[in-house]
C-alpha positions in Angstrom: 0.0 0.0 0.0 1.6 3.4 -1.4 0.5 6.5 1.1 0.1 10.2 0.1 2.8 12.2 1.8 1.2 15.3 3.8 1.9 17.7 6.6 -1.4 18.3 8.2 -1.8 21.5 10.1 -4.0 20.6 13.2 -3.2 23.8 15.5 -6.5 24.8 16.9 -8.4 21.7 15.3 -10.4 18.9 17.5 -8.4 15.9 17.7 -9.6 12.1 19.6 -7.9 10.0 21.2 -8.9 6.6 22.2 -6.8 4.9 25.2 -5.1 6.1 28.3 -2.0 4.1 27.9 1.7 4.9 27.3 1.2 4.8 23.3 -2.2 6.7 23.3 0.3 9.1 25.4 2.8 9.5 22.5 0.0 10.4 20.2 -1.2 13.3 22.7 2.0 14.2 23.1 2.6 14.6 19.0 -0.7 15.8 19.2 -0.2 18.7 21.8 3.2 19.9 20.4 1.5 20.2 16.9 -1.2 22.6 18.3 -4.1 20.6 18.1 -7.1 20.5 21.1 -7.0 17.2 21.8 -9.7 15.0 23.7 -8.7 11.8 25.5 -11.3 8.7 26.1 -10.5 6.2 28.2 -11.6 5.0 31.7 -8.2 5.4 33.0 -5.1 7.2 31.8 -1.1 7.2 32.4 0.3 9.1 34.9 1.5 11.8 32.7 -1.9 11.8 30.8 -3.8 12.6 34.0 -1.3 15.2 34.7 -2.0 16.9 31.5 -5.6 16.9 32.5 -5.5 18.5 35.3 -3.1 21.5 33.4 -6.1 21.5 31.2 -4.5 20.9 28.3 -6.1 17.7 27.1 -10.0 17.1 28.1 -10.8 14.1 29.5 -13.7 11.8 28.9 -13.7 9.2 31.4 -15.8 6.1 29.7 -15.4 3.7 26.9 -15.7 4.6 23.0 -19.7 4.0 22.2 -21.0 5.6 18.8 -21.1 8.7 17.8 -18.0 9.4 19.7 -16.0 10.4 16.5 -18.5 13.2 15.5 -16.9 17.0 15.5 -13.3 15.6 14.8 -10.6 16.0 12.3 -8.9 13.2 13.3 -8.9 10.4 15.9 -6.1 7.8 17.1 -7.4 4.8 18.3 -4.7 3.1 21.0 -6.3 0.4 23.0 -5.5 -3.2 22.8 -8.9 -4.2 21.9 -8.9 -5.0 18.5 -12.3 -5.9 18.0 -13.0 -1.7 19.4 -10.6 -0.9 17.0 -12.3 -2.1 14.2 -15.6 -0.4 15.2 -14.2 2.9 15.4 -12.6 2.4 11.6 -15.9 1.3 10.4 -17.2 4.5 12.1 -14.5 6.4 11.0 -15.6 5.6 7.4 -18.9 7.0 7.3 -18.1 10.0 9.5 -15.4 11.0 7.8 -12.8 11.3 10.0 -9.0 10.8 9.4 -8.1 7.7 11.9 -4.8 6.3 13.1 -5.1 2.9 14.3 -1.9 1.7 16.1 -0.5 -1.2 14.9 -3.3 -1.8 12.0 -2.1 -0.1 9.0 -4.9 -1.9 7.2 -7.8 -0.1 9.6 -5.6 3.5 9.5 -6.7 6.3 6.5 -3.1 7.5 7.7 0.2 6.1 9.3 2.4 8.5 11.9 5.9 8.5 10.1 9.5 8.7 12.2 10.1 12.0 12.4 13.6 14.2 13.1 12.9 17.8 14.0 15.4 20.7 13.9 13.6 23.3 14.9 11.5 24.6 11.4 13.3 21.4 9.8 11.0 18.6 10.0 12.1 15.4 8.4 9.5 12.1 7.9 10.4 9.1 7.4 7.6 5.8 6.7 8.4 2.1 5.5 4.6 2.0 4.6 3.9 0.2 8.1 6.1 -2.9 6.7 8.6 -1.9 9.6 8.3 1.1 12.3 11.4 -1.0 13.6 13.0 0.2 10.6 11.6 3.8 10.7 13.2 4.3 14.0 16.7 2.9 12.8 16.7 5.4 9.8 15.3 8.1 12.0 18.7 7.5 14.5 21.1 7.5 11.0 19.5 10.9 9.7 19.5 12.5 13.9 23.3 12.1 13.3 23.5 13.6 9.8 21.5 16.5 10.6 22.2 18.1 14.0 21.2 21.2 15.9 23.4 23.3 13.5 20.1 22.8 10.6 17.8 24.5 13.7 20.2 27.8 13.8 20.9 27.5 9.9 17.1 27.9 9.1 16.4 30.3 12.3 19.4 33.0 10.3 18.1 32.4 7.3 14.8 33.3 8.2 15.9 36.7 9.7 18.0 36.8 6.5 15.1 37.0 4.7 12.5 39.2 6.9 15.4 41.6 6.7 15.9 41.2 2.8 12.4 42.8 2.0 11.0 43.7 -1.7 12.1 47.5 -1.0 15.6 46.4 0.3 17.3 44.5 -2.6 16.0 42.8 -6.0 14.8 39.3 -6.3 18.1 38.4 -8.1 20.0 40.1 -5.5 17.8 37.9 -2.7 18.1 34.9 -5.0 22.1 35.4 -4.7 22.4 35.5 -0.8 20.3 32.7 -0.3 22.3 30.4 -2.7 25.6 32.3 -1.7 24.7 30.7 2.5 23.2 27.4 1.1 26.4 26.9 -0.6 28.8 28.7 2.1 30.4 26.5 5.0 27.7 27.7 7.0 26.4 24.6 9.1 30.3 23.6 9.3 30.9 27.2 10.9 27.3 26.7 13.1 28.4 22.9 14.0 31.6 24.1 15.9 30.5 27.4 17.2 32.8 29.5 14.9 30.9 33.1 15.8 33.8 35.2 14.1 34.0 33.1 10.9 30.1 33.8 10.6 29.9 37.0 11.0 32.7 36.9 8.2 30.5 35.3 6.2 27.4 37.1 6.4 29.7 40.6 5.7 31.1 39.1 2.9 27.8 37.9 1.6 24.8 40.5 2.3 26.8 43.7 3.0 29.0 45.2 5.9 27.2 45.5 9.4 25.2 42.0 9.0 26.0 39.8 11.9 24.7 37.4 13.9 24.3 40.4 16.8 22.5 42.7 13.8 19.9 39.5 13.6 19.1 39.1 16.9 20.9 35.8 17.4 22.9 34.5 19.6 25.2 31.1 20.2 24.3 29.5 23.3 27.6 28.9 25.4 27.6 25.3 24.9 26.9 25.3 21.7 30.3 27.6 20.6 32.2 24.8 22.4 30.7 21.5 20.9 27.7 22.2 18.9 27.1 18.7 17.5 27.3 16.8 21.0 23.2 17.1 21.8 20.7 15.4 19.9 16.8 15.8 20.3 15.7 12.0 20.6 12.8 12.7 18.2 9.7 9.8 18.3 9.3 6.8 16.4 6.5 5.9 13.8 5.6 3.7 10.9 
């Protein structure tokens, strides 16, 4: 089975989740960091699931899944380990129209989670199609080690790069030319060790005198000018 690849954008939308255990908590938890209002049901819930209701950041509804329990959503996860419920909610799921995610049963899901590696606006997804998350996860480690924390402070300059570089400041051939000229520069390599001075070299040399990392409102954490590459987010497995 071939999948569509998509980012969905879910801040602000009503999301389900069925289950209260520790995997139901990793889709709250992707859930939650993606914006989304997410609504729990389960008759009981992990220890950092009840926490989060009591913040008020997840509502809980404390009973089984009965029909009609779908309606309103944009998407629901099912996590249990009943497999005959989870095959209710993805007949359900069908009529209502509702995206699901059934863990585990890639032939009940209208959508798998893939193994994701995020730098900051760099999001990278990863999916063997369900035939391994195993295999995700391994591939998510290899690419967590090809692109570190350097990418998250490469995109954040650019990006004041560019809200500095309005229409009124230069030409779109000029813009075209710095953005290439930094792609192409030893930037992550200068980013990766924490080389400040050979940056703000660079970004002299290739937008004008006076552009620094200072002049963007950035700053290298302490750490990070020492050893740069040494910290790792552990990022979440998928399918």
């Amino acid at each position: 089975m071939n999948y569509y690849p998509i980012f969905l954008r879910v801040a602000g939308r009503s999301c389900l989740v069925v289950g209260g255990g520790r995997v139901a908590e990793q889709k709250v938890e992707s859930l939650l960091s993606a914006g989304a209002r997410v609504t729990v049901l389960s008759p009981r819930l992990t220890p950092r699931l009840q926490a989060l209701a009591v913040a008020n950041r997840i509502t809980h509804v404390e009973r089984t899944y009965t029909e009609g329990d779908l309606a309103g959503y944009l998407l629901a996860c099912a996590a249990t380990d009943d497999n005959g419920l989870h095959a209710r909610i993805a007949a359900e799921a069908e009529t209502a129209g509702v995206l699901l995610n059934v863990v585990d049963r890639p032939q009940l899901c209208h959508f798998i989670t893939p193994s994701v590696v995020e730098r900051g606006d760099l999001m990278i997804a990863t999916s063997t199609n369900g035939a391994s998350p195993a295999m995700a996860k391994r591939i998510r480690r290899e690419l967590e080690e090809s692109f570190g924390p350097e990418y998250e402070l490469a995109l954040t300059l650019l990006r004041r790069v560019r809200e500095s570089l309005h229409p009124g400041a230069c030409s779109r051939t000029e813009r075209l030319r710095i953005f290439n000229a930094l792609v192409d520069s030893p930037l992550l390599d200068y980013l990766r060790h924490g080389r400040q001075h050979d940056i703000d070299a660079l970004l002299a040399s290739t937008i004008g005198a006076g552009v620094s990392l200072a002049s963007l409102g950035i700053e290298l954490p302490p750490a990070r000018r020492k050893a740069i590459g040494d910290t790792l987010d552990p990022g979440y497995g998928g399918d």
